[in-house]
C-alpha positions in Angstrom: 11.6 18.0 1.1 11.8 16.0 4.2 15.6 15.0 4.3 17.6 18.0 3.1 20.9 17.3 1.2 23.2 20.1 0.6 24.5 19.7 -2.5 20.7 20.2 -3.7 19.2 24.7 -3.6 15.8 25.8 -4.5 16.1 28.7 -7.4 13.9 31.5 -9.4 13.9 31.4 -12.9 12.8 34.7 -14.8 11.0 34.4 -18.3 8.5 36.5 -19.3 4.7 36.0 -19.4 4.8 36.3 -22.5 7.5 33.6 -23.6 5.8 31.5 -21.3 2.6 31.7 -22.5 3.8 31.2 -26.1 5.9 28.0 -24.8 2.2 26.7 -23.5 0.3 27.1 -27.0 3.1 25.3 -28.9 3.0 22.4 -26.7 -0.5 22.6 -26.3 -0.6 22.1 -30.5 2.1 19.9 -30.8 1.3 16.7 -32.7 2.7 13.9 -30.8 3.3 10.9 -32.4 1.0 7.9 -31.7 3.1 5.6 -29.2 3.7 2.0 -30.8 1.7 -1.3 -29.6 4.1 -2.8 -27.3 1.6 -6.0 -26.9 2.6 -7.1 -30.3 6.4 -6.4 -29.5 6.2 -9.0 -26.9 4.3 -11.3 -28.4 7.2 -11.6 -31.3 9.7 -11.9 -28.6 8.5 -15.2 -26.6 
């Protein structure tokens, strides 16, 4: 950070390895949904 502002403090968070590494399989196999075709949005709305 180049411009400090007090009202912002680094921290350290504690999980273990474990839960972490769990966390990163289920998001690593998490079906997102397909994002919608916002070309034909726009093309409705002129």
């Amino acid at each position: 950070m180049t411009t400090a502002d007090p009202d912002i403090h680094p921290f350290r968070i504690d999980a273990p390895q474990d839960r972490l590494d769990d966390l990163r399989a289920r998001l690593a196999n998490t079906r997102w949904p397909e994002l919608p075709d916002v070309r034909a949005f726009f093309r409705k709305v002129r």
